[in-house]
N, C-alpha and C positions, 0 to 999 in steps of 0.2 A: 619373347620380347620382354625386357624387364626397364621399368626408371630405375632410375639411381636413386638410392632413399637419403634425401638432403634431412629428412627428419632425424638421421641419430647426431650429424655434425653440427646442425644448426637447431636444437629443438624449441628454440624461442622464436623462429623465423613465422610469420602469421602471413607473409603473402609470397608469391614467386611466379615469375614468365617458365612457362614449359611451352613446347611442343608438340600437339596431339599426333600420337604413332600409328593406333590404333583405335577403331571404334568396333567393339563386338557385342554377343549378346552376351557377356559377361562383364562388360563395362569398358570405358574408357582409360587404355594405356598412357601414358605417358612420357616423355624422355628422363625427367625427372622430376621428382616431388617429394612437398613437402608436407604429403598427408599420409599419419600413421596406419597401416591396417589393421582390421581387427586380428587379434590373437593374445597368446597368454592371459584370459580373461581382461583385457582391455579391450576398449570400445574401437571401432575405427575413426576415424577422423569425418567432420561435418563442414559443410560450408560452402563454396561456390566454386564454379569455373567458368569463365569468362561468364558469370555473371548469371548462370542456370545455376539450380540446385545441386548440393553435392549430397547425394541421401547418405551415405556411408562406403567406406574403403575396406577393400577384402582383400587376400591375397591367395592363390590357390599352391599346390603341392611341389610345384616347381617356383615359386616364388614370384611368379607376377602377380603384379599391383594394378588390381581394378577398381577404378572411381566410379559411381556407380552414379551419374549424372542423370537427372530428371528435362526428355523434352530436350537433350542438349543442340543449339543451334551455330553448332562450329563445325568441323572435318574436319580429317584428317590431315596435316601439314599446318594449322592454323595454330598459332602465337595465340597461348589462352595466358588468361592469370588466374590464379589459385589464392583465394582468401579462405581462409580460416575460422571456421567457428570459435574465436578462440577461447571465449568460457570453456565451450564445452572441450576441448583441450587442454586446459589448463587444469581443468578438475581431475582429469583422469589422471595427469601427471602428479598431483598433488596424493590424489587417493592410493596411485603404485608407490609410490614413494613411503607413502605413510602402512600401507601393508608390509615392505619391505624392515619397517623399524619396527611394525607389532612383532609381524614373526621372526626377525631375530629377537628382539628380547620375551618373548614366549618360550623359544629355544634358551636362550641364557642364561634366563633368572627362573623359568619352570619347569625346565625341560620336556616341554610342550612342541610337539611337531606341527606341519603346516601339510596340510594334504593337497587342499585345492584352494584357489581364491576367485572371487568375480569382483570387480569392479564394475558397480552399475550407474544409473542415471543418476541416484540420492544418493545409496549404499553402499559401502564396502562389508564382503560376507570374506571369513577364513573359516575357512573345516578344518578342521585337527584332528588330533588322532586321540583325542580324550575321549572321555565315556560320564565325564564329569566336571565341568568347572565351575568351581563356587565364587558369588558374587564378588565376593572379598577378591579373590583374585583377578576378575574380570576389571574390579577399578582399582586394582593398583597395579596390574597393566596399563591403566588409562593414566594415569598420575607418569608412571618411568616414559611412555612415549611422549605426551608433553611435557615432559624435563627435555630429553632430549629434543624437543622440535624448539626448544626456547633458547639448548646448546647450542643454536647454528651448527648441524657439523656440516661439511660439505658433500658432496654427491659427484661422483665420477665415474667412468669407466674404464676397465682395462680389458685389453687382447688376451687369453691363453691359448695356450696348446690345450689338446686334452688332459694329456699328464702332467702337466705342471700345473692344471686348474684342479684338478683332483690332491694333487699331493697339499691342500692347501687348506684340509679338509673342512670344506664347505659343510653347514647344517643341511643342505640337501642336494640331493643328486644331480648330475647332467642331464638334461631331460633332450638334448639337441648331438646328433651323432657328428654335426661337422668338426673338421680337426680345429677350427680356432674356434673357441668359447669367449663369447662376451659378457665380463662380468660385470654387477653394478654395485660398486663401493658407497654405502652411507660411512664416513668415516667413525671409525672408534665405536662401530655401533653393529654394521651388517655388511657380508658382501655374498653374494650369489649369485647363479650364471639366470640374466635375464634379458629378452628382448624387450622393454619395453621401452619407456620414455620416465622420465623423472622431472623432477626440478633439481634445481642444481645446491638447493641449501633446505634443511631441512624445515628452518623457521619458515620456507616460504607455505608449510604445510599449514599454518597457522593454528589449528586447533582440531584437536582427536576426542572423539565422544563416543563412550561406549553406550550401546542402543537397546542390546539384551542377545539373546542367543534362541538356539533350537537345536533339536533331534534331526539328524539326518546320517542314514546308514550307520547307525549307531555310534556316532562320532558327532562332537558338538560344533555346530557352527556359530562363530562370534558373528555378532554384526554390529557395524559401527558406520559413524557416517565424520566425512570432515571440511575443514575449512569455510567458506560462508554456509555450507550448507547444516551442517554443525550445526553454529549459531541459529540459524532458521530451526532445526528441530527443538535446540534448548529452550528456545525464546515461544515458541509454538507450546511446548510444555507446559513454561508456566504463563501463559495464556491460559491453555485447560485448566492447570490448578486454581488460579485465579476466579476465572469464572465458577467454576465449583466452592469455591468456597464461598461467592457469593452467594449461590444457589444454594446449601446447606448454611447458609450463615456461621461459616468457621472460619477460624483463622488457620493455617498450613500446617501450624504442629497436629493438628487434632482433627484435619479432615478427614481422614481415612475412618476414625472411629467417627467419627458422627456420621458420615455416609456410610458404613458400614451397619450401625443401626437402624439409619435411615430405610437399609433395601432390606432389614430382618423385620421390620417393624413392616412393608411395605408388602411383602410375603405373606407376613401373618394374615392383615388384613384381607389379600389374596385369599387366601384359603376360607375366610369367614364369609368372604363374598360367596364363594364357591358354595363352601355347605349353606346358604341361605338362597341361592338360587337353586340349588338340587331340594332344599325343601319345601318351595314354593310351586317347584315342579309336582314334588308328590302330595303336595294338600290339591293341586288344580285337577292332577293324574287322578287321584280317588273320589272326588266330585265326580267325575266323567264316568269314572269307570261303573259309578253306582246310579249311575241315569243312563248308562249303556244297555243297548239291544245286547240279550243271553243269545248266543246260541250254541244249544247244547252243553249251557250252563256259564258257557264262556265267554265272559266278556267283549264285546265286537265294539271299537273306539274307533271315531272317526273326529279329526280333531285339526281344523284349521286355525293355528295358534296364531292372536293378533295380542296374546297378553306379551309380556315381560318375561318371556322364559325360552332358553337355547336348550338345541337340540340336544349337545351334550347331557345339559342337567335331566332333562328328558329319560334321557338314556340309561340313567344311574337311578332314576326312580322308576323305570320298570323292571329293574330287579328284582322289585319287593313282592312280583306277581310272578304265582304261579304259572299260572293259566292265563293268556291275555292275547287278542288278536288288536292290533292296534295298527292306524296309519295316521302318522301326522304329515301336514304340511306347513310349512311357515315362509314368507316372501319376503327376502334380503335382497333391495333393489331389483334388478332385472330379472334375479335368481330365484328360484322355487326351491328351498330345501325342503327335502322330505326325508322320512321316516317309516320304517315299518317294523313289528314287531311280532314276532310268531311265537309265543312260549306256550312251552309244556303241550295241555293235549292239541293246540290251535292249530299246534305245526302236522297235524292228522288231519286236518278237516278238509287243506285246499292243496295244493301240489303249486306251490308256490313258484317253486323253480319253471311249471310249466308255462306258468303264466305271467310270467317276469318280464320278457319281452313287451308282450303282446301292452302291458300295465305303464312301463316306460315310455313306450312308443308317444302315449298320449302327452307327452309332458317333454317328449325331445330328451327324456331323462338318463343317467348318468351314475354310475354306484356299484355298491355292491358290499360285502363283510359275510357273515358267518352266522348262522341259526344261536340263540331267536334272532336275533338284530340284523337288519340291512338299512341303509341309507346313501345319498348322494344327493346331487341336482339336476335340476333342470329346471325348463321356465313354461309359462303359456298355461295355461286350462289348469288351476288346483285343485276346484272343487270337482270336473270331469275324474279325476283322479283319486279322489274319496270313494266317488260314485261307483267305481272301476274297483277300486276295491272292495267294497262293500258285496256287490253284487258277486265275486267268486265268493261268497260264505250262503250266498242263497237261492 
């Protein structure tokens, strides 16, 4: 069962009376309609039927067109009407149209191919067959497609054969085996064999903005976005710039360096923090360690931190010990972080590993690393958990 697809004769039509032929669990048939389906990286069409949801339009291997209706409260034989998301239509017409003018003059002016394209909800992505596009290129692509979208050219279609659409020779291949090819003319500008939907003048694309790019399959994909939505990311832009330069107190020529400074200057400080918390750790760590119970010469530290000082820094200042049996704990909200540290002869005296479990268990706790150092969380009883440790040395 197939509609008849009123979308390529009439692609500005936003409502229509069909028919319901079918209702399956692949969606709602049609006699005819005028909702595009998803393919060629274009979206499917959105909007209503008699008046329920229309989630999205697909069509499967043999060419029927299934609506994919939400909850629909019609049958079969019943005169629905089809309204039209029609933003969300009109973008994707706008978006194909304007990938149609990139990738010919990609082809044209760079001899740059077009491998894949998506047209998405914001974005238009093209993959190419590059391995490298440099900026400069990317925006004066940007510049030649709106020349052209300000050119009006016009937008059409025409019928081929297969051999007569080949001898004709298109920047890219046939990608559809039927003998008639439908191609889509931007005049003076691109023609290639495509199902999609378009506008009919190029001005109606309004404006092309390139967005940046990425690595994919070793091959560069542009991305760009257009028409209001364009606008929206440009205007979004310098909002960001804006408020950043307030927040740096710059004016736009010079934000980049002064926020540039700003996060080297913001670093440093970082790092100064750091080594003055890691030496605040080791003057509190050798206090302790020199009022610590010996055993067997070895340091035994039992250390419920309520000062100023993270476990990390902790960490970095029991390096400076040979020899050191240690267990901290510190309480971050509902969390018990703990700590323990086995070095040099310490890790001889208890069989740590045997009694890991049994030590955790009391604290619900959580962890684990690598001789001397282990650590994790848990919550509940900190000081049972000192005591727990203490007692394997004696």
């Amino acid at each position: 069962m197939h509609s008849k697809p009123i979308y390529y004769q009439e692609p500005y039509t936003k409502s229509l009376e069909a028919t319901v032929v079918a209702i399956t669990g692949q969606g709602v048939i049609l006699d005819q309609t005028i909702c595009y389906p998803e393919g060629g990286g274009q979206s499917g069409d959105k909007g209503t039927i008699a008046g329920c949801p229309l989630l999205d339009t697909t069509k499967d291997e043999d060419h029927s067109i299934y609506h994919h209706v939400k909850n629909p409260t019609f049958v079969v034989g019943d005169r629905v009407m089809i309204e039209l998301d029609w933003n969300h239509r009109y973008h994707f017409m706008q978006m194909h149209t304007a990938q149609h003018v990139a990738s010919g003059l990609l082809y044209s002016h760079f001899g740059i191919q077009t491998v894949s394209v998506h047209q998405g909800q914001r974005i238009l992505t093209i993959e190419t067959d590059a391995q490298e596009i440099s900026l400069s290129t990317c925006h004066a692509l940007e510049d030649l497609v709106n020349q052209e979208v300000l050119s009006s050219h016009a937008v059409h279609y025409e019928l081929h054969r297969q051999d007569s659409a080949k001898n004709l020779g298109l920047r890219r291949s046939i990608k559809v085996a039927d003998e008639e090819v439908r191609l889509v003319v931007v005049e003076d500008v691109d023609t290639v064999a495509c199902g999609g939907l378009h506008v009919a003048n190029t001005r109606e694309i309004e404006l092309f903005h390139y967005q940046g790019q990425e690595k994919i399959r070793g091959h560069i994909r542009l991305i760009f976005t257009v028409g209001s939505i364009a606008k929206e990311e440009i205007r979004r832009a310098e909002a960001a710039a804006s408020a950043l330069g307030v927040l740096f107190s710059s004016p736009l020529e010079s934000l980049v360096e002064v926020a540039t400074q700003s996060i080297e200057q913001a670093t440093s400080d970082k790092a100064q923090l750091i080594n003055a918390k890691t030496e605040i750790a080791r003057l509190l760590l050798a206090s302790r360690v020199k009022q610590a119970t010996q055993i067997d010469t070895i340091p035994l530290v039992l250390w419920n931190i309520e000062e100023d000082v993270d476990l990390k820094s902790l960490a970095t200042a029991i390096a400076d010990y040979e020899h050191l049996a240690l267990c901290a704990i510190k309480e971050d909200g509902q969390r018990l972080l703990w700590l323990i540290a086995l070095c040099g002869k310490a890790s001889s005296l208890v069989d740590f590993h045997a009694g890991k479990r049994d030590l955790l268990a009391l604290i619900d706790g959580k962890g684990g690393g690598k001789p001397p150092l282990y650590q994790g969380v848990g919550k509940g009883d900190g000081k049972a958990f000192l005591s727990a440790f203490e007692a394997l040395f004696l």
